[in-house]
N, C-alpha and C positions, 0 to 999 in steps of 0.2 A: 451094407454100405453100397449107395450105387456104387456101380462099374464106369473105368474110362470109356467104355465103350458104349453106354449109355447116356454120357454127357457130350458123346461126340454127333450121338442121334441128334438129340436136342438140339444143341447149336444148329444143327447140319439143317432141321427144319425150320426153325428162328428164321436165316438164312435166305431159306428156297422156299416158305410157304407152302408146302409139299411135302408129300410123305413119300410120294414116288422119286420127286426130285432128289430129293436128301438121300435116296436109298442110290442115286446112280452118283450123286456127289461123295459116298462111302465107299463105293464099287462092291455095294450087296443088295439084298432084296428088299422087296418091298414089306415081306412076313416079319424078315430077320428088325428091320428098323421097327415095325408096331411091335415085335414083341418085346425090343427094348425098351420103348417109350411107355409101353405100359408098366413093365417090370420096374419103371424110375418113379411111375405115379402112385404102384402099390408103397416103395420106398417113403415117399412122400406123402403120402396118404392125404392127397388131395388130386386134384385133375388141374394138367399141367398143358394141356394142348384144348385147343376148342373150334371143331371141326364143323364148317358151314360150305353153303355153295360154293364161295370166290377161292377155297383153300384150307388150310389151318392157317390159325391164329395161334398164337399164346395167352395165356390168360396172365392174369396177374401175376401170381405164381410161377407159371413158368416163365414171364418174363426176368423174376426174380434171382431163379434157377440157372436161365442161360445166363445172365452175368456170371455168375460164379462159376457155373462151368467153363466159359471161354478160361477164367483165370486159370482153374486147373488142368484144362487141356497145356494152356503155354508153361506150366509151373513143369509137366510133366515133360515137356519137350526140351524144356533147358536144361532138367535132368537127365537127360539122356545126352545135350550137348556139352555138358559141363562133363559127366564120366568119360564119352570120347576125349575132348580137348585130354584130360588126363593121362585116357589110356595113350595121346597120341603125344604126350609129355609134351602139349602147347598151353595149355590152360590149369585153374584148379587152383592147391594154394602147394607150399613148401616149407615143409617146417622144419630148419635149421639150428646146431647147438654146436658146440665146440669148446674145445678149451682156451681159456682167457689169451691164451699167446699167440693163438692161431687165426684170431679176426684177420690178420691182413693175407691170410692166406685165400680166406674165405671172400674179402673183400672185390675182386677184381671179377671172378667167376659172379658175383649177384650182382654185382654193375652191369655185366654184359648182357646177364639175365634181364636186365629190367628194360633196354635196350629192344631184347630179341623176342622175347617172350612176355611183352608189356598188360598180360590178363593173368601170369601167375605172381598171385601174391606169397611175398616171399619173407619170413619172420626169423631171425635169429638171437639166438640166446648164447650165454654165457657164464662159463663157470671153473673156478680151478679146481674145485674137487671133482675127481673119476670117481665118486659115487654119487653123484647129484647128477652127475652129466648118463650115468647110465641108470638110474631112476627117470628121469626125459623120456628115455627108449621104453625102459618096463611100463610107465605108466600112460603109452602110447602119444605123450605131448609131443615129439619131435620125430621127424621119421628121418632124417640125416644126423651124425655124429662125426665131427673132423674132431679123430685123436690121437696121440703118439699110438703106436704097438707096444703092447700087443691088445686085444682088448679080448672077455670075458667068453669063454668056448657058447655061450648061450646067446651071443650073436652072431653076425655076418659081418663081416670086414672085406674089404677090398682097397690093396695099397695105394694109396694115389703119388706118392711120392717121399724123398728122401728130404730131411731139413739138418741145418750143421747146424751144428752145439759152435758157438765163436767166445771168445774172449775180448770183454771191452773193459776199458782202462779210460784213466787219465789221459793227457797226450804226451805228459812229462813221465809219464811213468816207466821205468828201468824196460819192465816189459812190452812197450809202445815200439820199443829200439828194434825189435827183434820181427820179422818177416813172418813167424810162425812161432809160436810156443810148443811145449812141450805140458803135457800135465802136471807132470814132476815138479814145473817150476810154480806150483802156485802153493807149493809147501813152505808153512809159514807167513804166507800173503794175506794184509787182508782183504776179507770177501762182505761186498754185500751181497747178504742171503737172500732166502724165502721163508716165508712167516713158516708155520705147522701147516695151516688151512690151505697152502699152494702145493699141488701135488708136485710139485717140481721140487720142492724143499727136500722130502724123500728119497726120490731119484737121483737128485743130486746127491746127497749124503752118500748112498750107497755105491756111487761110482769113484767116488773119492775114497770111502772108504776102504772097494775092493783093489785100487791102487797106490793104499798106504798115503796120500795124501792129505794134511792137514791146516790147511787154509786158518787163517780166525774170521769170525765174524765180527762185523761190526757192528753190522744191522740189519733188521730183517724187514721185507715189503711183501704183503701179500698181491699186489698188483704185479704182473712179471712183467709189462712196459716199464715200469717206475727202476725197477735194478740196473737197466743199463743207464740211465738218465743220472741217475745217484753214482753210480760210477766214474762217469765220466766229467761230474761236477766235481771230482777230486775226495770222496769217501772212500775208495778202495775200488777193487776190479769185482765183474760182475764173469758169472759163465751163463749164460745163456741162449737160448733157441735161436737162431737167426731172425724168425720171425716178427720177436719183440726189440729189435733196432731200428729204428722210425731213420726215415732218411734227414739228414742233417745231422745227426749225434755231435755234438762237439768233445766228441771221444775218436781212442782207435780202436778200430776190431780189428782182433788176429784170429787167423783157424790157426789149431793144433796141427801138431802133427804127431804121431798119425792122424788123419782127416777125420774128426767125431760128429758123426750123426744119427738122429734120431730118424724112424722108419713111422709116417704119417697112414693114417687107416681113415678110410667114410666108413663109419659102421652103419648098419641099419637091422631092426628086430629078425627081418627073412632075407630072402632075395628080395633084391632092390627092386621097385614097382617102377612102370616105365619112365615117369618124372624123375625119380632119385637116379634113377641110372642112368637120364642123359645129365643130371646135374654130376656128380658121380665121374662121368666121363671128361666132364669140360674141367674138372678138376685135375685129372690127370695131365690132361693137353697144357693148360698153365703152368703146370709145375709149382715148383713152391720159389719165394722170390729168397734173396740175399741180398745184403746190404753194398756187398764188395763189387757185383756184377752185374745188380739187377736182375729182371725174371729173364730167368734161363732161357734162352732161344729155343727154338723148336730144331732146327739145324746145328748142328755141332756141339751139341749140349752133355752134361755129362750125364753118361748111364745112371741117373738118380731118380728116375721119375718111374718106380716099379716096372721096368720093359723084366719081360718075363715071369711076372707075376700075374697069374689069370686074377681076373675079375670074379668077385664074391668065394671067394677062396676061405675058409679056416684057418687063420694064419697060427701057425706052430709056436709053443713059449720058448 
């Protein structure tokens, strides 16, 4: 297979009509350039230059030639610009996945992106099962993961921040009256649920169950936006992530007390490559929003947003 470096002869005499020329337009010899141009024509197995008094020519052929050389000269240059922009986490593409609750977390961080960094293209996905979303990672389609903690010791995790578990209701409901709920009180309450297929269906069950609470079901939605909205049209009370409360609810959120939240992770297969870890980073600096306060300031904000948690860390179960 030619060499770049014999396609670079080429053009170089295309060019300058010169063999000497071409060799000072390379900054090599005059040897080093015929011995590539021959070594392209043995490749070719026709003669590609055609040498008279006024200079070189090209023949047919290699006028054929330099065409498509010039294109792989520039194909291999932009390769080279394209892995920079990358490594310099300006350019290249971003491939994003999360779980179905956590779009608006993800939201504001790819807006600013598109904004700042208007050459990286940026794709995300969604899912409430944690093993579709960690099949994404294994089968290399996504190279970012926003997920509750803890996630699987056979990735990288790094905490970007803290998200509250809230309480939304009716506005008439007993528990609206109250400034903070307590867990205890949703014993007996109905609840809309989450389907089986919502990993939240799980998690919840199990938090409930390890504090003896027993809620009824009313209904179950695989969608984890859709629970608070059903709540607050007067089906029964919803517990869920902060995240999935669209601003407007014509419901009320309460936090518990004690204060319940979930501990948010960017997974990614290794150590984050330099694109993931400046997106990664801007993840942390937004924080995660809430419904009650909006997105947390950066000044007087509360200890939630993993301060003291290093970066690509293993995070402990």
């Amino acid at each position: 297979m030619a060499s770049l470096r014999a396609l670079e002869c080429l053009v170089a005499v295309a060019d300058s009509g010169s063999i000497t020329q071409a060799a000072l337009l390379l900054r090599s010899s005059q040897p080093a350039v015929s011995h590539q141009l021959a070594s392209l024509e043995r490749e070719a197995r026709t003669s590609l230059l055609r040498r008279g008094a006024r200079g070189v020519t090209l023949t047919p052929a290699g006028r054929a030639a330099a065409a498509d050389a010039r294109r792989a000269i520039e194909a291999a240059a932009s390769a080279v610009r394209s892995a920079r922009a990358v490594g310099e986490g300006t350019g290249g593409s971003l491939r994003l996945a999360c779980a179905q609750s956590l779009i608006a977390v993800l939201a504001p961080v790819v807006r600013e992106w598109h904004h700042r960094y208007p050459d990286v293209v940026i794709t995300v996905r969604e899912s409430t099962a944690p093993e579709q979303l960690h099949g994404f990672l294994d089968s290399d389609e996504v190279d970012v993961l926003l997920r509750p903690a803890p996630a699987p010791d056979r990735f990288t995790a790094t905490a970007v921040g803290e998200e509250e578990i809230v309480l939304v209701t009716p506005t008439d409901h007993l528990l609206a009256r109250q400034s903070m709920v307590r867990l205890q009180d949703l014993d007996g309450v109905r609840l809309v649920h989450f389907a089986p297929e919502n990993g939240l269906s799980r998690w919840l069950d199990r938090f409930l169950a390890e504090a003896g609470v027993r809620p009824e079901p009313v209904m179950r939605t695989s969608v984890t936006a859709a629970a608070p909205q059903l709540a607050a049209a007067g089906l029964g009370v919803a517990v869920c992530p902060a995240s999935a409360v669209s601003d407007g609810l014509p419901g009320a959120v309460r936090s518990f007390t004690p204060r319940w939240v979930r501990q948010l992770v960017a997974v990614t297969p290794a150590a984050p490559d330099p694109l993931a870890a400046r997106f990664i980073s801007d993840l942390r600096r937004h924080g995660v929003y809430t419904p009650s306060s909006g997105p947390i300031p950066r000044e007087g904000r509360r200890p939630s947003l993993g301060e003291g948690v290093s970066p690509s860390v293993k995070l402990d179960r």
